[in-house]
mmCIF file of the N, C-alpha and C atoms, coordinates in Angstrom:
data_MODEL
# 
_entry.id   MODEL 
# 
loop_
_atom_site.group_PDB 
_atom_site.id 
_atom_site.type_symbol 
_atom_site.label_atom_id 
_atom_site.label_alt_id 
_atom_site.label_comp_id 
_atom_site.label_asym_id 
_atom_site.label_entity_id 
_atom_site.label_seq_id 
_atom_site.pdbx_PDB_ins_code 
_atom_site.Cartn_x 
_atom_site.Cartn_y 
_atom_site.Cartn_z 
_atom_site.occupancy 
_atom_site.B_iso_or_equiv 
_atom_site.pdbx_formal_charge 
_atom_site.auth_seq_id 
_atom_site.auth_comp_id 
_atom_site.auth_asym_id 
_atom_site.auth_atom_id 
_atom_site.pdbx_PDB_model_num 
ATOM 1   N N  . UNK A 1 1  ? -32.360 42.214 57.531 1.00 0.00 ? 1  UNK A N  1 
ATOM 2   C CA . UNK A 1 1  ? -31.388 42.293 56.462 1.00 0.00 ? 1  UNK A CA 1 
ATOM 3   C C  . UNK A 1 1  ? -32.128 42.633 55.167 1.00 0.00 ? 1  UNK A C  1 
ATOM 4   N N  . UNK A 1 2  ? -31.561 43.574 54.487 1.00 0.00 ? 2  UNK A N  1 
ATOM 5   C CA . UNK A 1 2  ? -31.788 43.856 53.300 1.00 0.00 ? 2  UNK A CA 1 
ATOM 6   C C  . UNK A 1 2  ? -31.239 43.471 52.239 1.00 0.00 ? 2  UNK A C  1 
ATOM 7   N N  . UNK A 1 3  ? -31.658 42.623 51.212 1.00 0.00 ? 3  UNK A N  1 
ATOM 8   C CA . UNK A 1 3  ? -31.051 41.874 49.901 1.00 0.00 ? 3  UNK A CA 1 
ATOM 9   C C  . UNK A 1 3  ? -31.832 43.169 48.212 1.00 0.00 ? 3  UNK A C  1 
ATOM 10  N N  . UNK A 1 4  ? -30.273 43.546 47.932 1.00 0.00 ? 4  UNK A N  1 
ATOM 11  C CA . UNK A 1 4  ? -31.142 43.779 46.619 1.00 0.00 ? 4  UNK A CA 1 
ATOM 12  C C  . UNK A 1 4  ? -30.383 42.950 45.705 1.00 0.00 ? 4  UNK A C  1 
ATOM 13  N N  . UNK A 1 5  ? -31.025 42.603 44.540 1.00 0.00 ? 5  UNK A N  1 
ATOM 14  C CA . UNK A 1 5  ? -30.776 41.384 43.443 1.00 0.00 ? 5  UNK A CA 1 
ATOM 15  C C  . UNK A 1 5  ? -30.388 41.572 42.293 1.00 0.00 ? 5  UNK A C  1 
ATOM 16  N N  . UNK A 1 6  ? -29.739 41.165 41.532 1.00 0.00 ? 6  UNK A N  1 
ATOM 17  C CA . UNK A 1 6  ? -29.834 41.758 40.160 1.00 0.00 ? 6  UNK A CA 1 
ATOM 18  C C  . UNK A 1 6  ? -30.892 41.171 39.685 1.00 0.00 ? 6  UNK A C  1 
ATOM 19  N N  . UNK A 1 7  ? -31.000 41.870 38.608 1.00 0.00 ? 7  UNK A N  1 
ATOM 20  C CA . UNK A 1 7  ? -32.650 41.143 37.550 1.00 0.00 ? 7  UNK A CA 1 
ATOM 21  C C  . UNK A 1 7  ? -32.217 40.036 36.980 1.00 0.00 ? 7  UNK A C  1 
ATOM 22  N N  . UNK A 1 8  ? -31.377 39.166 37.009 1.00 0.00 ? 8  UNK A N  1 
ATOM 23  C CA . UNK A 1 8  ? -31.763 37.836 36.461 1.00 0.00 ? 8  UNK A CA 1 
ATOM 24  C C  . UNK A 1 8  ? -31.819 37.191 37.648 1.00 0.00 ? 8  UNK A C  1 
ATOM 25  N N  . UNK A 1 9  ? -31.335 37.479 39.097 1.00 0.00 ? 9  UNK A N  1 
ATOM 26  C CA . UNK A 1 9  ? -31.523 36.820 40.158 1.00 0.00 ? 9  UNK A CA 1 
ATOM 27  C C  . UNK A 1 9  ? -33.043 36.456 40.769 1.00 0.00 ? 9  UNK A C  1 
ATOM 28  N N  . UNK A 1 10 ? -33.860 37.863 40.469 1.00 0.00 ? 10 UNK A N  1 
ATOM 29  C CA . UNK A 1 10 ? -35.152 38.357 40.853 1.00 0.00 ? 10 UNK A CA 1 
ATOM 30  C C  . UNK A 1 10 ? -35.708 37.870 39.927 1.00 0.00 ? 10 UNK A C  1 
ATOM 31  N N  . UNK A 1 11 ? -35.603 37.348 38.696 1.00 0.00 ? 11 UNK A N  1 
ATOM 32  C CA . UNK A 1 11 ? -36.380 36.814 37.580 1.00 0.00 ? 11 UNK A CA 1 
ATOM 33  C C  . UNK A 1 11 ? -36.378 35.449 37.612 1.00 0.00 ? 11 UNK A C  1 
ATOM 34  N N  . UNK A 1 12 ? -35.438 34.699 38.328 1.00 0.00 ? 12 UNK A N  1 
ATOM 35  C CA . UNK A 1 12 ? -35.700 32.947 39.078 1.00 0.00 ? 12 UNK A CA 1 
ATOM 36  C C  . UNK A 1 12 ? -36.392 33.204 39.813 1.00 0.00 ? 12 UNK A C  1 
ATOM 37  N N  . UNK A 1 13 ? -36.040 34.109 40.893 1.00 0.00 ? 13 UNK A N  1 
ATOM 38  C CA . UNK A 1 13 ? -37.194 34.227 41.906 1.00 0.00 ? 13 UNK A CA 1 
ATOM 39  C C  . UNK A 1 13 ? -38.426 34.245 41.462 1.00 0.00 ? 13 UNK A C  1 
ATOM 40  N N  . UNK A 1 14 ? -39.131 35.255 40.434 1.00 0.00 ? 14 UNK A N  1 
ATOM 41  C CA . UNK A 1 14 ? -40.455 35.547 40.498 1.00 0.00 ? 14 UNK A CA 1 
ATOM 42  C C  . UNK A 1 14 ? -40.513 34.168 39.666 1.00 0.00 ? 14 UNK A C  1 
ATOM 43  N N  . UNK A 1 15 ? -39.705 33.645 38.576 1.00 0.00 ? 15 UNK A N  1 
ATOM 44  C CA . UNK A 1 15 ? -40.456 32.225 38.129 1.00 0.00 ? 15 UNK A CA 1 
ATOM 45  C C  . UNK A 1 15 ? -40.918 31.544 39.042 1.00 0.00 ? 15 UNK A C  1 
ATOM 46  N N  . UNK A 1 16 ? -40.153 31.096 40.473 1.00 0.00 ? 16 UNK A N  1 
ATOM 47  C CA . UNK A 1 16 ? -40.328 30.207 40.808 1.00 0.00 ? 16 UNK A CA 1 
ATOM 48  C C  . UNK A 1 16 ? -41.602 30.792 41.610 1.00 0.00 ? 16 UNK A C  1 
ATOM 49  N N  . UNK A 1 17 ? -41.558 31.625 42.007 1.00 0.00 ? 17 UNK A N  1 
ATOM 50  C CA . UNK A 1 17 ? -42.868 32.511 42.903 1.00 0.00 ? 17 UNK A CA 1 
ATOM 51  C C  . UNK A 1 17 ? -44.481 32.290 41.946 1.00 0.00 ? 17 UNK A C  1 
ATOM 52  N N  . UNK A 1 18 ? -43.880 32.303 40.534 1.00 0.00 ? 18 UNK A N  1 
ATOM 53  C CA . UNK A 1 18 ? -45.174 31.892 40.042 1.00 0.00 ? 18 UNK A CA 1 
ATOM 54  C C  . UNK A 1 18 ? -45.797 30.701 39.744 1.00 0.00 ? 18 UNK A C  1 
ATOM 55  N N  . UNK A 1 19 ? -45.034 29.675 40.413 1.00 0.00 ? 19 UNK A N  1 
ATOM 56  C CA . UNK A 1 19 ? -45.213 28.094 39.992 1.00 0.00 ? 19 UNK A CA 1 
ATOM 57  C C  . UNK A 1 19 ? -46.575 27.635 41.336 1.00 0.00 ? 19 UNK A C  1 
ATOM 58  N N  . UNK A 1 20 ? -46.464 28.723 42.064 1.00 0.00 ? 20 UNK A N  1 
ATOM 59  C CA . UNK A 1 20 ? -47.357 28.793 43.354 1.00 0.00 ? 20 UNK A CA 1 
ATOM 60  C C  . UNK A 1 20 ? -47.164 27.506 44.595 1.00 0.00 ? 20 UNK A C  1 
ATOM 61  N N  . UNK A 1 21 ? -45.455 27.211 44.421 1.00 0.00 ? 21 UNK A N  1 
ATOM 62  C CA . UNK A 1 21 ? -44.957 26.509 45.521 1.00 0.00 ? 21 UNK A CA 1 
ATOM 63  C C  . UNK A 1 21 ? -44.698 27.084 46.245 1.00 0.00 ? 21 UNK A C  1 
ATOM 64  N N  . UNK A 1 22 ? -43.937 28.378 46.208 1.00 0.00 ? 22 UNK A N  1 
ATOM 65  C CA . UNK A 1 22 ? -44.006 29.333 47.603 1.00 0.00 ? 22 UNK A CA 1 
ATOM 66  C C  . UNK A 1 22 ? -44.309 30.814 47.358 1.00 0.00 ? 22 UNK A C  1 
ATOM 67  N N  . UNK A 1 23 ? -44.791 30.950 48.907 1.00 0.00 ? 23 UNK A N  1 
ATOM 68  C CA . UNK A 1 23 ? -45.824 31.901 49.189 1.00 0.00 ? 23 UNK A CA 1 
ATOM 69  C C  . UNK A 1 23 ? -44.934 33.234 49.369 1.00 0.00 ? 23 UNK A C  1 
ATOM 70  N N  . UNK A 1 24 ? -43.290 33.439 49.124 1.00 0.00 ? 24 UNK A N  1 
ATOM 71  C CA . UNK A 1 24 ? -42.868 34.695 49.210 1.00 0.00 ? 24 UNK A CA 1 
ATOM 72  C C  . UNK A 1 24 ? -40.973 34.417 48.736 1.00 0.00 ? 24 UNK A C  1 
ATOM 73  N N  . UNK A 1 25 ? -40.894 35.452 48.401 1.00 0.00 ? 25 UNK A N  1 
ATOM 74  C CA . UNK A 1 25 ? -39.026 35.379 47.659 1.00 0.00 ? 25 UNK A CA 1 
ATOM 75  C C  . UNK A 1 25 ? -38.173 35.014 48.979 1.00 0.00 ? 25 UNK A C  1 
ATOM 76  N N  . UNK A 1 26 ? -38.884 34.881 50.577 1.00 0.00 ? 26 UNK A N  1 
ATOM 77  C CA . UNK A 1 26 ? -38.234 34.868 50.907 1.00 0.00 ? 26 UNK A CA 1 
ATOM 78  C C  . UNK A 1 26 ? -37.956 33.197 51.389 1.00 0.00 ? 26 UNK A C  1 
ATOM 79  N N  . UNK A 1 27 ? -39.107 32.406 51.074 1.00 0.00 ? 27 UNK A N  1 
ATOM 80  C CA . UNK A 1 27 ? -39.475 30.537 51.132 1.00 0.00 ? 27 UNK A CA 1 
ATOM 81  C C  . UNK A 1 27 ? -38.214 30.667 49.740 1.00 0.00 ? 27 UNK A C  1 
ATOM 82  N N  . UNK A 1 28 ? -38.476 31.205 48.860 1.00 0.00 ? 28 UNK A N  1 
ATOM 83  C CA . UNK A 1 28 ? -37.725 31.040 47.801 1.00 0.00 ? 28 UNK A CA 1 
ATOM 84  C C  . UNK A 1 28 ? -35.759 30.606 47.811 1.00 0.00 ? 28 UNK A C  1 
ATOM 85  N N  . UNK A 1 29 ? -35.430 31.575 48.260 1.00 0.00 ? 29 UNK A N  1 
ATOM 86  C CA . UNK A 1 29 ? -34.220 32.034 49.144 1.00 0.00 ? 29 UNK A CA 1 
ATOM 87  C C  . UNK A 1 29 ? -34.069 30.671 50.241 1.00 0.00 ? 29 UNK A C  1 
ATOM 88  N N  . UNK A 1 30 ? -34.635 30.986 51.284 1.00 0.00 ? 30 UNK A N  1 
ATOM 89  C CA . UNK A 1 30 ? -34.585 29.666 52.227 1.00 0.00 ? 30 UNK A CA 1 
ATOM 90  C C  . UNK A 1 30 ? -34.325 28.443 51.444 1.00 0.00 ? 30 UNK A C  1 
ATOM 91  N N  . UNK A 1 31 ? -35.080 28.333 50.644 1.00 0.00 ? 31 UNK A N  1 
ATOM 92  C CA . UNK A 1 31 ? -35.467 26.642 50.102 1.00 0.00 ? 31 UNK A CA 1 
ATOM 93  C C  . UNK A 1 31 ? -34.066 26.430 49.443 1.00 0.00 ? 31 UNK A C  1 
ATOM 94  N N  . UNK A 1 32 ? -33.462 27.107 47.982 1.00 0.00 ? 32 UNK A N  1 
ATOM 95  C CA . UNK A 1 32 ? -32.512 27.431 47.705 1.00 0.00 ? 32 UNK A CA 1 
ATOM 96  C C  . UNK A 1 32 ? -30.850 27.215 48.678 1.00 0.00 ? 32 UNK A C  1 
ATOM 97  N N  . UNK A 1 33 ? -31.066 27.658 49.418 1.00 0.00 ? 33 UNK A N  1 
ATOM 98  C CA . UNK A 1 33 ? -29.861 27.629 50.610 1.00 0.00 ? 33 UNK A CA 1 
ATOM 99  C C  . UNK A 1 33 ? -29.990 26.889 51.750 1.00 0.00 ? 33 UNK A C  1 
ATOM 100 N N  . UNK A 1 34 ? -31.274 26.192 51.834 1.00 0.00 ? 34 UNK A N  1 
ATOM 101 C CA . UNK A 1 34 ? -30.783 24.998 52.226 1.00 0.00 ? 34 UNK A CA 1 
ATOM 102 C C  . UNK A 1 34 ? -30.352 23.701 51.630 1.00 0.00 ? 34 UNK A C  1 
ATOM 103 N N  . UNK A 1 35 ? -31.323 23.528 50.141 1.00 0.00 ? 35 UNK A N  1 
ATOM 104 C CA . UNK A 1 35 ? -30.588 22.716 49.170 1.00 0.00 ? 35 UNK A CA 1 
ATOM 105 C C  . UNK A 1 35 ? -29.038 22.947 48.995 1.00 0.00 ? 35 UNK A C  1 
ATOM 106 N N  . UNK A 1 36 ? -28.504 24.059 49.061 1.00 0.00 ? 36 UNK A N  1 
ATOM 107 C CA . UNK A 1 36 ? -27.569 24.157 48.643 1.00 0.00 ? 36 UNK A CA 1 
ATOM 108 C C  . UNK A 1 36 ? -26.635 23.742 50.321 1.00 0.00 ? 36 UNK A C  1 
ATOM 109 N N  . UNK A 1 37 ? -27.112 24.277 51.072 1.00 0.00 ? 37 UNK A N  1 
ATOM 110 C CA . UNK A 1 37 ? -26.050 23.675 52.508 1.00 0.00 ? 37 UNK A CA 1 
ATOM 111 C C  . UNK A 1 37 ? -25.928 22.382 52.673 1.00 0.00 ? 37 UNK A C  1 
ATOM 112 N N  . UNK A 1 38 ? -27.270 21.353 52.137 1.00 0.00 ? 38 UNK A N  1 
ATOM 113 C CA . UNK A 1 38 ? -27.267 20.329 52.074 1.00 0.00 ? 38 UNK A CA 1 
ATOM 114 C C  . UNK A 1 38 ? -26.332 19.428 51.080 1.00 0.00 ? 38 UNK A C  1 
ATOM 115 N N  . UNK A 1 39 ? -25.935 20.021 49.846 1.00 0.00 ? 39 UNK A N  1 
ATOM 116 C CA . UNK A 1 39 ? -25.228 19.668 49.454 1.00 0.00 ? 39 UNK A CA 1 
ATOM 117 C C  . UNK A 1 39 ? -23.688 19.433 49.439 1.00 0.00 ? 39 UNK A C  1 
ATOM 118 N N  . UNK A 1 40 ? -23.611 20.513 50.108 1.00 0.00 ? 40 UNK A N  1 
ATOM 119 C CA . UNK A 1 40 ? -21.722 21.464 50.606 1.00 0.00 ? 40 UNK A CA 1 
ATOM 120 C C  . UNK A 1 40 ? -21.668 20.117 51.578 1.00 0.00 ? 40 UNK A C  1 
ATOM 121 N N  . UNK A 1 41 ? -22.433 20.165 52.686 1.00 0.00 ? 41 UNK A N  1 
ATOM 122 C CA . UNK A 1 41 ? -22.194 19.101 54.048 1.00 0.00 ? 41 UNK A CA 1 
ATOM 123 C C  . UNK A 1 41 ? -22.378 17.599 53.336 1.00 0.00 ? 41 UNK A C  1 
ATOM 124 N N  . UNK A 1 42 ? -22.973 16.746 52.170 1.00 0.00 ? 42 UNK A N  1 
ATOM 125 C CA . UNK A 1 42 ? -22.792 15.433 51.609 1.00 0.00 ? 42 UNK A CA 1 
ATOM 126 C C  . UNK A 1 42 ? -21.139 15.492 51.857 1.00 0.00 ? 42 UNK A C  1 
ATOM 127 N N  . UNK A 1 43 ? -21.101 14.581 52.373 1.00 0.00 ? 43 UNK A N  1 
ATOM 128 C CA . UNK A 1 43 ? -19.891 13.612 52.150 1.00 0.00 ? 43 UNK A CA 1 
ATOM 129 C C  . UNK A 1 43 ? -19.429 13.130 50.829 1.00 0.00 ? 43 UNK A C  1 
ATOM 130 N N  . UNK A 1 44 ? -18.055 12.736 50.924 1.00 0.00 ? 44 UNK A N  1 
ATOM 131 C CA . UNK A 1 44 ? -17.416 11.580 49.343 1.00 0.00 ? 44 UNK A CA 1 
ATOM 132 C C  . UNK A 1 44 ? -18.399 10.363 49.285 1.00 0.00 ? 44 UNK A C  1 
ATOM 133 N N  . UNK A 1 45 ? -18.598 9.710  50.288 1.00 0.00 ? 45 UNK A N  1 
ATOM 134 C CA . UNK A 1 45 ? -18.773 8.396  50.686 1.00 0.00 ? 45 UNK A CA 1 
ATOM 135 C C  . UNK A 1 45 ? -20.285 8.355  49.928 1.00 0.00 ? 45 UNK A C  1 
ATOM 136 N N  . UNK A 1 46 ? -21.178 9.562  50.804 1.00 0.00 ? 46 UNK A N  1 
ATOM 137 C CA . UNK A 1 46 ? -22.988 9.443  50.451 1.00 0.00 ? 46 UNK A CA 1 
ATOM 138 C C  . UNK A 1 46 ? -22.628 9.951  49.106 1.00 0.00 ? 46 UNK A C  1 
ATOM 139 N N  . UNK A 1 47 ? -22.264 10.668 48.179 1.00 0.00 ? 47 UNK A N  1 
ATOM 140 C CA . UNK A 1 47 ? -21.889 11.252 46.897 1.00 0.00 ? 47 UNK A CA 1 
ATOM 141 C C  . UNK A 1 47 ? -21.793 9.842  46.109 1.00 0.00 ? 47 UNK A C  1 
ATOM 142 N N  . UNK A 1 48 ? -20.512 8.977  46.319 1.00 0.00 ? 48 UNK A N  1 
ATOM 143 C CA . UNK A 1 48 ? -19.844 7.665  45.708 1.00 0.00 ? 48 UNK A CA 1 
ATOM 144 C C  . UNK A 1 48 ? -21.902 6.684  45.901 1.00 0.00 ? 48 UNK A C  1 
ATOM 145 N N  . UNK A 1 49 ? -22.343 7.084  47.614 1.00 0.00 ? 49 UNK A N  1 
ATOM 146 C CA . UNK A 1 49 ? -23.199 5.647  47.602 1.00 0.00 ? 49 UNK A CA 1 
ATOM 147 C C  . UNK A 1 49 ? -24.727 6.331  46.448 1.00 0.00 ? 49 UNK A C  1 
ATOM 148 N N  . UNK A 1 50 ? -24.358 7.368  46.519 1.00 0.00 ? 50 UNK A N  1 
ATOM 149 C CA . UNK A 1 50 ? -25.802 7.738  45.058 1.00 0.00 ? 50 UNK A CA 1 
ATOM 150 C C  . UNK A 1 50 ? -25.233 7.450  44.354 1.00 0.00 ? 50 UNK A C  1 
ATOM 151 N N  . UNK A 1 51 ? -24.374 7.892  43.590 1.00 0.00 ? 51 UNK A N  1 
ATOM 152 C CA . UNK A 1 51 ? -23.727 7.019  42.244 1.00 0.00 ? 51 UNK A CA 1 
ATOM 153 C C  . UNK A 1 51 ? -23.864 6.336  41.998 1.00 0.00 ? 51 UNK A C  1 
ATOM 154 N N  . UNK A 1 52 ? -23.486 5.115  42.948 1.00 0.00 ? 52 UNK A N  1 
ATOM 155 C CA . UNK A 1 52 ? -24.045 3.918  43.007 1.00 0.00 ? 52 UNK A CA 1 
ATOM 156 C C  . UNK A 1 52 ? -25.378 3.061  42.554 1.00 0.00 ? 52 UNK A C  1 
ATOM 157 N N  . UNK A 1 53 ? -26.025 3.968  43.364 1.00 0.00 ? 53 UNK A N  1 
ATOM 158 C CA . UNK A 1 53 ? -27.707 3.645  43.363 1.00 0.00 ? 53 UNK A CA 1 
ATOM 159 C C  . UNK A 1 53 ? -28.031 4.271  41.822 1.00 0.00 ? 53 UNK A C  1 
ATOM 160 N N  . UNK A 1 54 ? -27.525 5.141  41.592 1.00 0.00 ? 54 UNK A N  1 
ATOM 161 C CA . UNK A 1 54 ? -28.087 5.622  40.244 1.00 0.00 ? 54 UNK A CA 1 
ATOM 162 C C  . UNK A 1 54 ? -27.396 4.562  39.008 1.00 0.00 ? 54 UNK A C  1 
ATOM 163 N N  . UNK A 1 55 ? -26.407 4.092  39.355 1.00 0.00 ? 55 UNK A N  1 
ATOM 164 C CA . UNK A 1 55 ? -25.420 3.449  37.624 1.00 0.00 ? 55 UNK A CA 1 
ATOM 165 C C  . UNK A 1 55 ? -26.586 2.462  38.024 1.00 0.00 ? 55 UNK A C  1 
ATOM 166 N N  . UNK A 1 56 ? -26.572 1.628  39.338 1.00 0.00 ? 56 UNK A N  1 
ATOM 167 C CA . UNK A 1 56 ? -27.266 0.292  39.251 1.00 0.00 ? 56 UNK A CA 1 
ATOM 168 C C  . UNK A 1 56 ? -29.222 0.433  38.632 1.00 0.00 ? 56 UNK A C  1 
ATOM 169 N N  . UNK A 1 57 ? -29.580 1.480  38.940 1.00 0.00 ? 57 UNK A N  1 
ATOM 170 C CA . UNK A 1 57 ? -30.944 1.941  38.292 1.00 0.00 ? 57 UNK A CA 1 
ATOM 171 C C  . UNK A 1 57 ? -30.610 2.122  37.016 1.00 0.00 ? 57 UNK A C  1 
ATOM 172 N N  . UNK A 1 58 ? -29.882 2.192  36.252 1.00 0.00 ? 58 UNK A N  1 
ATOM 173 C CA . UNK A 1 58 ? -29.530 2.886  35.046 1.00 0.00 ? 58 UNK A CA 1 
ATOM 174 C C  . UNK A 1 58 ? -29.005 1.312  33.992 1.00 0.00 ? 58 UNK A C  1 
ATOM 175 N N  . UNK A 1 59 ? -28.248 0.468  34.836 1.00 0.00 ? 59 UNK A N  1 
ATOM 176 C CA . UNK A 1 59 ? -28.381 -0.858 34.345 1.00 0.00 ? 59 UNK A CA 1 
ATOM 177 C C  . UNK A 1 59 ? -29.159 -1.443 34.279 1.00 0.00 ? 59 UNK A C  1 
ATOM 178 N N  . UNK A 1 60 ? -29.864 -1.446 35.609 1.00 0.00 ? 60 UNK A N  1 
ATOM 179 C CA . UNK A 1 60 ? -31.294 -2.291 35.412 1.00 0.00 ? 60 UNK A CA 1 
ATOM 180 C C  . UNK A 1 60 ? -32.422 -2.013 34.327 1.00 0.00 ? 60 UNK A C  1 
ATOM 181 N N  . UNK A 1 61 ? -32.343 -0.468 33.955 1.00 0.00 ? 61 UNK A N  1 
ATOM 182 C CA . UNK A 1 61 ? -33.580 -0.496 32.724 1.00 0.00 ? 61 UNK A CA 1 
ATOM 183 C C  . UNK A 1 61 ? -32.917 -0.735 31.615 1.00 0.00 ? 61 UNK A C  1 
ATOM 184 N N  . UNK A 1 62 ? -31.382 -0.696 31.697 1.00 0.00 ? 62 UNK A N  1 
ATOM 185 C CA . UNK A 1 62 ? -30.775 -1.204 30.098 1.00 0.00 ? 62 UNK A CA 1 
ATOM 186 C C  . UNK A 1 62 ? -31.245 -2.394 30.080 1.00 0.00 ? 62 UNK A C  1 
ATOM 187 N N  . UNK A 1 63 ? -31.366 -3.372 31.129 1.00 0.00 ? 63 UNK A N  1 
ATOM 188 C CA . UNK A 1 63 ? -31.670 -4.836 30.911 1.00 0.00 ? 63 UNK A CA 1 
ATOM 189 C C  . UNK A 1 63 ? -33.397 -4.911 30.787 1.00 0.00 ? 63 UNK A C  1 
ATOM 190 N N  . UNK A 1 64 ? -34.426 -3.621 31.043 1.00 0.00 ? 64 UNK A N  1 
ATOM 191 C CA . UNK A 1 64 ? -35.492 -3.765 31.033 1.00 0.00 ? 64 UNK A CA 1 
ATOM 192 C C  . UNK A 1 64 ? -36.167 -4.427 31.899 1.00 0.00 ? 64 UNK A C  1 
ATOM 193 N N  . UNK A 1 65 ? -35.312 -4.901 33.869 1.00 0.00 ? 65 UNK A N  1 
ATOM 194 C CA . UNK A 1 65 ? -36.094 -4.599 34.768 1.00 0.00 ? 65 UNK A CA 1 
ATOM 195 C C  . UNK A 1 65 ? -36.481 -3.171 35.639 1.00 0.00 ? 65 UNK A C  1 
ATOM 196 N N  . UNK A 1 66 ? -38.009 -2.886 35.005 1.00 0.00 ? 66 UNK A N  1 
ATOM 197 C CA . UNK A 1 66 ? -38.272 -1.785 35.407 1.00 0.00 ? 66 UNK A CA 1 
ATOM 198 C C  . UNK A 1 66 ? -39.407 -2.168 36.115 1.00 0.00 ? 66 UNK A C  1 
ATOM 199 N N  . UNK A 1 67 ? -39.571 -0.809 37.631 1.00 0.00 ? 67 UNK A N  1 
ATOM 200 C CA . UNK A 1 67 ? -40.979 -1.026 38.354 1.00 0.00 ? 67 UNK A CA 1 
ATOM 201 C C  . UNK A 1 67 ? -41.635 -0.239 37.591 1.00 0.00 ? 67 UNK A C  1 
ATOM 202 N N  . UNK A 1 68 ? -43.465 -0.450 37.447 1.00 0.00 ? 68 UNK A N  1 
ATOM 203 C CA . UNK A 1 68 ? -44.007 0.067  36.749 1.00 0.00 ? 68 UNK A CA 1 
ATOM 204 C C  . UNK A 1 68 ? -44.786 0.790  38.351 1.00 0.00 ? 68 UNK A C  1 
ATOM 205 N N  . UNK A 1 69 ? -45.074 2.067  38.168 1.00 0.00 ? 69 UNK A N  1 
ATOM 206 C CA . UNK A 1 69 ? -45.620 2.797  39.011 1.00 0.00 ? 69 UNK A CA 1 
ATOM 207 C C  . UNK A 1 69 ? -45.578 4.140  38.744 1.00 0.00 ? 69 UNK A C  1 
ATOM 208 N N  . UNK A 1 70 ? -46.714 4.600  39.488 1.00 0.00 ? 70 UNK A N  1 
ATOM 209 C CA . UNK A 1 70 ? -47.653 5.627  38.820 1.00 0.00 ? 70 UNK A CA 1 
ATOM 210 C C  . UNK A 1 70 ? -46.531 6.866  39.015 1.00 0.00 ? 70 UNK A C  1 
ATOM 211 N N  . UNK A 1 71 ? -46.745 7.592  37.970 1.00 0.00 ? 71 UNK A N  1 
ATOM 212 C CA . UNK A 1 71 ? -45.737 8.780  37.602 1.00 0.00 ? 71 UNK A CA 1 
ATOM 213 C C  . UNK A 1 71 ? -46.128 10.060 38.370 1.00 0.00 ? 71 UNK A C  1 
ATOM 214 N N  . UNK A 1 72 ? -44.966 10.248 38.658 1.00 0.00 ? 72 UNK A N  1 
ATOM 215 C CA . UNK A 1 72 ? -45.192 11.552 40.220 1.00 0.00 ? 72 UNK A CA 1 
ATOM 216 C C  . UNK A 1 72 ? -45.193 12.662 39.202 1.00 0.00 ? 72 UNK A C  1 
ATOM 217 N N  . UNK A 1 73 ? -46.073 13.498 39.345 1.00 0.00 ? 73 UNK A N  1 
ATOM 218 C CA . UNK A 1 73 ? -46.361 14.812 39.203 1.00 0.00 ? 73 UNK A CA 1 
ATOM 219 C C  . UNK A 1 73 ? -45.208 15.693 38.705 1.00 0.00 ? 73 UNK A C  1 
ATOM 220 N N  . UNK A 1 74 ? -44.935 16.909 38.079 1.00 0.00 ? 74 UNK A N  1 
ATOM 221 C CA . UNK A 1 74 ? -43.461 17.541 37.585 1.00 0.00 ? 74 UNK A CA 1 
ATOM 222 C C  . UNK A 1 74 ? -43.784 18.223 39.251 1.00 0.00 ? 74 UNK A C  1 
ATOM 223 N N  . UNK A 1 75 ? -44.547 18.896 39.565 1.00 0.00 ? 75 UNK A N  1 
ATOM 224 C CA . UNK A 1 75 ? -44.520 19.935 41.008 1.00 0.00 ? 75 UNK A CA 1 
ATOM 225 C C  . UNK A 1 75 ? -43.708 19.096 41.589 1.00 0.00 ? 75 UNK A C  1 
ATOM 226 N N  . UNK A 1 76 ? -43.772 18.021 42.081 1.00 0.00 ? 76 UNK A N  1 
ATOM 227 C CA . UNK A 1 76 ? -43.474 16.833 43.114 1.00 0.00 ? 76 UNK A CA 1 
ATOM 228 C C  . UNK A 1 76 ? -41.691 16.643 43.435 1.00 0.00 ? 76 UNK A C  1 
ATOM 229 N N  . UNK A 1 77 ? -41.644 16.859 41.864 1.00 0.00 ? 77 UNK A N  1 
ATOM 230 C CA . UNK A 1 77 ? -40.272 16.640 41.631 1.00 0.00 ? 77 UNK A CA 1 
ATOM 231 C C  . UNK A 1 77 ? -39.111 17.855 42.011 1.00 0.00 ? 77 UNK A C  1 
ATOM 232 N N  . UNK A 1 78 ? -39.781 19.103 42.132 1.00 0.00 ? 78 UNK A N  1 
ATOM 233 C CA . UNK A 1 78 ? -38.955 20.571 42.188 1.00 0.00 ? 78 UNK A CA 1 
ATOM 234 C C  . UNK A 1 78 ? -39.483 20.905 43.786 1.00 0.00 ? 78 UNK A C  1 
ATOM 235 N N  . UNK A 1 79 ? -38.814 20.757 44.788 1.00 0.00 ? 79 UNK A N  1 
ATOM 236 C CA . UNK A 1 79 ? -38.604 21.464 45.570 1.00 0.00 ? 79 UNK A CA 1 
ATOM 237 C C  . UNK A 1 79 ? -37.704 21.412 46.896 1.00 0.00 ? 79 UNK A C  1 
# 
């Protein structure tokens, strides 16, 4: 299959191509569409139970119980 892109499509691509997490537009693409299938197939229920998990993380540092532990990398966080 042949994909042509418009230039702002191809210009995420090459950003992300230059962050040197993946090795071709086409890991790029993949990675992309499966995040994204993964999301379409979440359920209400797993959607409602992150919510969850996130308000209750989000109370807990209003009250200032926080774990202290070592801070993950920005790479770590994107992919």
């Amino acid at each position: 299959m042949q994909l042509t892109v418009p230039p702002d499509l191809e210009s995420l691509i090459n950003k992300r191509l230059s962050t040197g997490d993946y090795a071709s537009a086409e890991e790029v693409l993949r990675s992309a569409l499966e995040a994204q299938d993964a999301e379409l197939s979440m359920t209400d229920e797993e959607r409602q139970a992150i919510s969850a998990h996130i308000e209750e993380g989000y109370l807990q540092a209003e009250r200032g119980k926080l774990i202290e532990q070592p801070v993950a990398p920005a790479s770590s966080l994107t992919a």
